[in-house]
C-alpha positions in Angstrom: 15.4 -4.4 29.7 15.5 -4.3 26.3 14.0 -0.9 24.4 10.3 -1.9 22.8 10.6 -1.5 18.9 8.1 0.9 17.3 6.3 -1.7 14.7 5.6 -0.4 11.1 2.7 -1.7 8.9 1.7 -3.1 5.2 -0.7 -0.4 3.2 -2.9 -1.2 1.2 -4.0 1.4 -1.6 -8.1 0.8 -1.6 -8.7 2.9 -4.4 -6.6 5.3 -7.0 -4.4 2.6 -8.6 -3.1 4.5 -11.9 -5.8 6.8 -11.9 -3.5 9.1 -9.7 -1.4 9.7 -12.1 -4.0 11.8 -13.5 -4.5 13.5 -10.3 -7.5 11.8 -9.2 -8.4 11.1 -5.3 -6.9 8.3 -3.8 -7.6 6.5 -0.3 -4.6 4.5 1.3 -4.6 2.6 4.8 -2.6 0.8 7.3 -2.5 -3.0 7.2 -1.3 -4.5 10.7 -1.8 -8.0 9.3 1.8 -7.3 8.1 4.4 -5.8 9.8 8.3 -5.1 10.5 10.5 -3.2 12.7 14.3 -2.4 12.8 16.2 -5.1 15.2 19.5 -6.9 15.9 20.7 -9.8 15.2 21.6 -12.4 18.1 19.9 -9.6 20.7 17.4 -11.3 22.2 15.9 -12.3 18.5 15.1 -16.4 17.7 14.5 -15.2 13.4 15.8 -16.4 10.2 19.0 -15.8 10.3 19.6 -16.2 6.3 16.7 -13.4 6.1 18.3 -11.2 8.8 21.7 -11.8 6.9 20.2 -10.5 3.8 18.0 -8.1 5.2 21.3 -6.2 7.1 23.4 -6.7 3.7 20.0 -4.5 2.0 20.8 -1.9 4.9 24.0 -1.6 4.4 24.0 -0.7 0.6 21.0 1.6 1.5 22.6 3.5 4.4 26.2 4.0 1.9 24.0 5.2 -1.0 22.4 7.6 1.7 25.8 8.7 2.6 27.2 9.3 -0.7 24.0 11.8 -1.4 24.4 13.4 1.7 28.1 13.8 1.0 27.4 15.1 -2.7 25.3 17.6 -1.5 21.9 15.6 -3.0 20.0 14.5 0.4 17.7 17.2 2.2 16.8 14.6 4.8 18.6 15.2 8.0 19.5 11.9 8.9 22.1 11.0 11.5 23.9 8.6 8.6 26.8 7.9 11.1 24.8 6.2 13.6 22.5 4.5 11.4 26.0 3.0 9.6 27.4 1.4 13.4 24.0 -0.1 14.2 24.1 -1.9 10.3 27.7 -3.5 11.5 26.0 -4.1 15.1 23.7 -6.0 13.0 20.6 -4.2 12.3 17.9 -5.5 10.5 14.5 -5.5 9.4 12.3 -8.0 10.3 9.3 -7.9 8.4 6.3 -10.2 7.4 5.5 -7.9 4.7 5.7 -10.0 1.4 7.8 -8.3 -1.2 6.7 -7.6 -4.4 3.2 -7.9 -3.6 2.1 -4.3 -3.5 2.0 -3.7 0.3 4.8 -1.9 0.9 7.2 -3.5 2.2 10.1 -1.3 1.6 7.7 1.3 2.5 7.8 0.0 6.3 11.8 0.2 6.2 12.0 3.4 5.3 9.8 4.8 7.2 11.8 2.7 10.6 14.8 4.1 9.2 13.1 7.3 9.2 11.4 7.1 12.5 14.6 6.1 14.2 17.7 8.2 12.5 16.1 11.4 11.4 16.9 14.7 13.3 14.3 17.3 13.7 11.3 13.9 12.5 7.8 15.1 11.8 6.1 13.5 14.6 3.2 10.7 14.0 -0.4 12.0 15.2 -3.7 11.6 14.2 -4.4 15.7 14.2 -1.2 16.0 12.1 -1.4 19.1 10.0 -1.4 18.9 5.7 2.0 21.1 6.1 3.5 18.6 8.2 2.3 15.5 5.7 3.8 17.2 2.7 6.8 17.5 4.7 7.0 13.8 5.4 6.0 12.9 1.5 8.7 14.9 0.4 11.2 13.3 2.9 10.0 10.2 2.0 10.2 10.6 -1.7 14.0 11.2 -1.3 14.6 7.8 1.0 12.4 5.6 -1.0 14.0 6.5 -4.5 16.8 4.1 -3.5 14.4 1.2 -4.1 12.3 2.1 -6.9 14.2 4.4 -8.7 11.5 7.3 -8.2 8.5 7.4 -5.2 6.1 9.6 -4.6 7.1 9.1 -0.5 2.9 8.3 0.3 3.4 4.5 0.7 6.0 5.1 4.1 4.2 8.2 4.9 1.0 5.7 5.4 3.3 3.2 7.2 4.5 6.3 9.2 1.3 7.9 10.6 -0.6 4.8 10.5 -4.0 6.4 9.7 -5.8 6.3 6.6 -4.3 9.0 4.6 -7.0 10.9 1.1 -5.5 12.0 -1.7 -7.0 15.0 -3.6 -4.6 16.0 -5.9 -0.8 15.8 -5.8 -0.3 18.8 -3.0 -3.4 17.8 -1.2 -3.4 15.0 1.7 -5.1 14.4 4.9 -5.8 11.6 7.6 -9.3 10.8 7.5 -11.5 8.5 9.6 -14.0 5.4 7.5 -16.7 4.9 9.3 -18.1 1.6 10.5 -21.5 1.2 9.1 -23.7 -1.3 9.9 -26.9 -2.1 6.9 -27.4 -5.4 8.5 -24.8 -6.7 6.3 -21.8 -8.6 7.0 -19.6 -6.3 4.9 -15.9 -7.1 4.7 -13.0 -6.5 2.7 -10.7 -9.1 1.7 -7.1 -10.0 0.1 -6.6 -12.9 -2.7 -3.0 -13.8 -2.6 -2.1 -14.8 -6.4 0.9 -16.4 -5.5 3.1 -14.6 -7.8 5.4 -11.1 -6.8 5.3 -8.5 -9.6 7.4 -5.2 -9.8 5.3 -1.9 -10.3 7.7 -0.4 -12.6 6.9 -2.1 -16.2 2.8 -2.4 -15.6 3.1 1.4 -14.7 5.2 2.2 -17.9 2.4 -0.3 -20.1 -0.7 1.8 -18.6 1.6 4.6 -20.0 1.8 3.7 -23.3 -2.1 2.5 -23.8 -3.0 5.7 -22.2 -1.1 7.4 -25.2 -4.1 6.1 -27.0 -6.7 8.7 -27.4 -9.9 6.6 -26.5 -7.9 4.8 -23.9 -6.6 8.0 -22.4 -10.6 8.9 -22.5 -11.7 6.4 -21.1 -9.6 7.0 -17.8 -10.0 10.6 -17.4 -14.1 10.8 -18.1 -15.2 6.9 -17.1 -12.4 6.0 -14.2 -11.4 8.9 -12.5 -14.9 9.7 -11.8 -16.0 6.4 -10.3 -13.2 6.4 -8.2 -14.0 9.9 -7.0 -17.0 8.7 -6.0 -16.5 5.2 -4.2 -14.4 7.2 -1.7 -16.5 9.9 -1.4 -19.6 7.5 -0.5 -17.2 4.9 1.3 -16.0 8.0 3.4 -19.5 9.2 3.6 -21.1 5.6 5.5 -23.3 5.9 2.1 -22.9 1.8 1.4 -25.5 1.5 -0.9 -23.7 4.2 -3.7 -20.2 2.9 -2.8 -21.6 -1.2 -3.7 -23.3 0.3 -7.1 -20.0 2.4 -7.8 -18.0 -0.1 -7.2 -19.0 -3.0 -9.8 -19.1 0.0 -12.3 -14.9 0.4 -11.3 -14.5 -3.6 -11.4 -16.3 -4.2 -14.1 -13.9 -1.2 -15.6 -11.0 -3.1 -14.4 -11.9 -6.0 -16.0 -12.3 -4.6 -19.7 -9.8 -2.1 -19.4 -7.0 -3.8 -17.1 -6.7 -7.2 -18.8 -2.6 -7.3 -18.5 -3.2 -6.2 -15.0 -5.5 -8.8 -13.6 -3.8 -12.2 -13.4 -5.6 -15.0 -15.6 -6.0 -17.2 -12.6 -8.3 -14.8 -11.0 -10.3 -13.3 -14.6 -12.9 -16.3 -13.6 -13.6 -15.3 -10.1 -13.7 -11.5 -11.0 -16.1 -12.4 -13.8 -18.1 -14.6 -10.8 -18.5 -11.9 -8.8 -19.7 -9.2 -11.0 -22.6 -11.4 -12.2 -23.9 -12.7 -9.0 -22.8 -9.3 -6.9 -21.9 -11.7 -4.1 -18.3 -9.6 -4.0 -16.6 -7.1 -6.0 -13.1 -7.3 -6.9 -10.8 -4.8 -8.2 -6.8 -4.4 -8.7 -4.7 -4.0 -5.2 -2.2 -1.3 -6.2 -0.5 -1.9 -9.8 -2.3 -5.4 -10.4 -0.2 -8.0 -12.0 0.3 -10.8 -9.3 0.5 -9.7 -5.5 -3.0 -9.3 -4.4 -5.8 -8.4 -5.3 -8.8 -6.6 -3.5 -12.4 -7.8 -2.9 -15.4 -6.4 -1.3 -18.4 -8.4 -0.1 -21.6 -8.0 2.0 -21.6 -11.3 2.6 -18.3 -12.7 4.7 -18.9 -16.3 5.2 -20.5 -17.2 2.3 -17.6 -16.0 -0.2 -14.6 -16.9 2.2 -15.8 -20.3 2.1 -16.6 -19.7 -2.3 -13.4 -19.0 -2.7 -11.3 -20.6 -0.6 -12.9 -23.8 -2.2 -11.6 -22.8 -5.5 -8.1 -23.4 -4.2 -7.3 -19.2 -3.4 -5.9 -17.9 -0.3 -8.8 -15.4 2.1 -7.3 -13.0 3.8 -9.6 -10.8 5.5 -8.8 -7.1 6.3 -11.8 -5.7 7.8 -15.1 -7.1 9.0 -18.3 -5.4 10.0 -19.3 -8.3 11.9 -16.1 -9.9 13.1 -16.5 -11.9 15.9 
């Protein structure tokens, strides 16, 4: 019988996007909408083979630049690199829904397989796992993630890891935390709009860089943002609905002066749309720029059917009310 997989998921960062940097909270959760796990080729597997082909080609140059750190004396992850290098030639690869370049981690998922599967002495997954044992696996991660952005800050595959809504307060400070399910009657839901066009984190971060060298831009983050933010996830994590809808224009309607480059023109009408007839809310999924972006509503049917007239793809992510 052939040995079940253990499935990774997407993540979606609800709130925090660039305000992190300046050390404010962040909330990030597990998406099973998307998904991958480390497979074979020709093992039991009807796939696409041109995406497997590619996909074991991405491992291999992964699992050599592992080796060379380990062999220069730069990798603190414990790995079993000699194993992991005969399954790539078996032909292991990842097969993954999770759209790249679209902010929902898709090389997070891979490396947090890899991870699960090759390292020695692995930080188990658990809901009661302890903040010593997170920092652990963020500062593991960091150092397997690098390889595909260059620099990481390891939370993306540590989300994909534990698979439980993981807070940020601060840059040492993590937990798993539990959002409650309210229900005010509403039919409250949160949502993805697919843009239709990938984007790569690195240059938006580096232009939120250089306008937050401007003094009243920089302002503007630290005493306007960073607070909202603070808030919607407080309230959010709190059940309190009512502050979290009230905070949340305030952070979209921030988003929508403040973020311009970040928001793709195709969606500036709908974003306008819903801030002036607070039907939905939407606000920037991760670093903005194409991918996805994020929407909140208390009223599920009415905007699904709103915007997925107007040409968009709905994807919900959670539902008070599903049925």
């Amino acid at each position: 019988m052939r040995k079940k997989q253990e499935i990774f998921y997407a993540k979606i960062l609800l709130f925090g996007e660039y305000s992190v940097i300046y050390n404010s909270m962040g909330l990030i959760i597990p998406y099973s909408h998307f998904r991958g796990e480390l497979a074979f080729m020709n093992k039991d597997r009807y796939t696409d083979i041109d995406f497997a082909k590619q996909s074991n080609t991405q491992l291999k140059n992964y699992a050599d630049s592992l080796l060379s750190l380990h062999k220069s004396g730069n990798l603190n992850v414990q790995l079993d690199l000699q194993a992991f290098i005969e399954d790539v030639k078996k032909g292991l690869f990842f097969e993954s829904t999770i759209p790249q370049g679209y902010g929902l981690g898709s090389s997070a998922a891979l490396v947090a397989a890899v991870y699960s599967r090759y390292a020695k002495n692995k930080v188990k997954s658990r809901k009661n796992i302890t903040s010593n044992e997170i920092l652990q696996l963020k500062s593991d991660f960091s150092e397997l993630e690098a390889f595909f952005h260059g620099t990481s800050s390891g939370v993306d595959p540590l989300n994909s890891y534990i698979k439980y809504p993981v807070l940020m307060k601060g840059k040492q400070q993590f937990e798993t935390v539990g959002i409650p399910r309210t229900d005010n009657g509403k039919d409250n839901a949160i949502f993805l709009l697919n843009t239709g066009k990938s984007r790569k984190t690195g240059p938006l971060v580096q232009l939120f860089l250089k306008k937050s060298k401007e003094k009243n831009y920089q302002k503007a983050i630290k005493e306007e943002l960073i607070p909202l933010n603070n808030q919607c996830i407080s309230s959010l994590l709190e059940g309190n609905l009512s502050e979290f809808r009230n905070v949340l224009k305030k952070i979209s309607a921030f988003q929508l002066n403040y973020f311009q480059e970040m928001i793709p023109k195709t969606c500036t009408e709908l974003w306008e749309k819903g801030l002036k007839t607070d039907d939905y809310y939407l606000k920037l999924c991760g670093a903005g720029g194409g991918g996805f972006i994020l929407g909140f509503t208390g009223e599920y049917d009415k905007v699904k059917e709103d915007i997925s007239g107007n040409g968009k793809i709905f994807i919900p992510v959670y539902r008070s009310n599903g049925k």
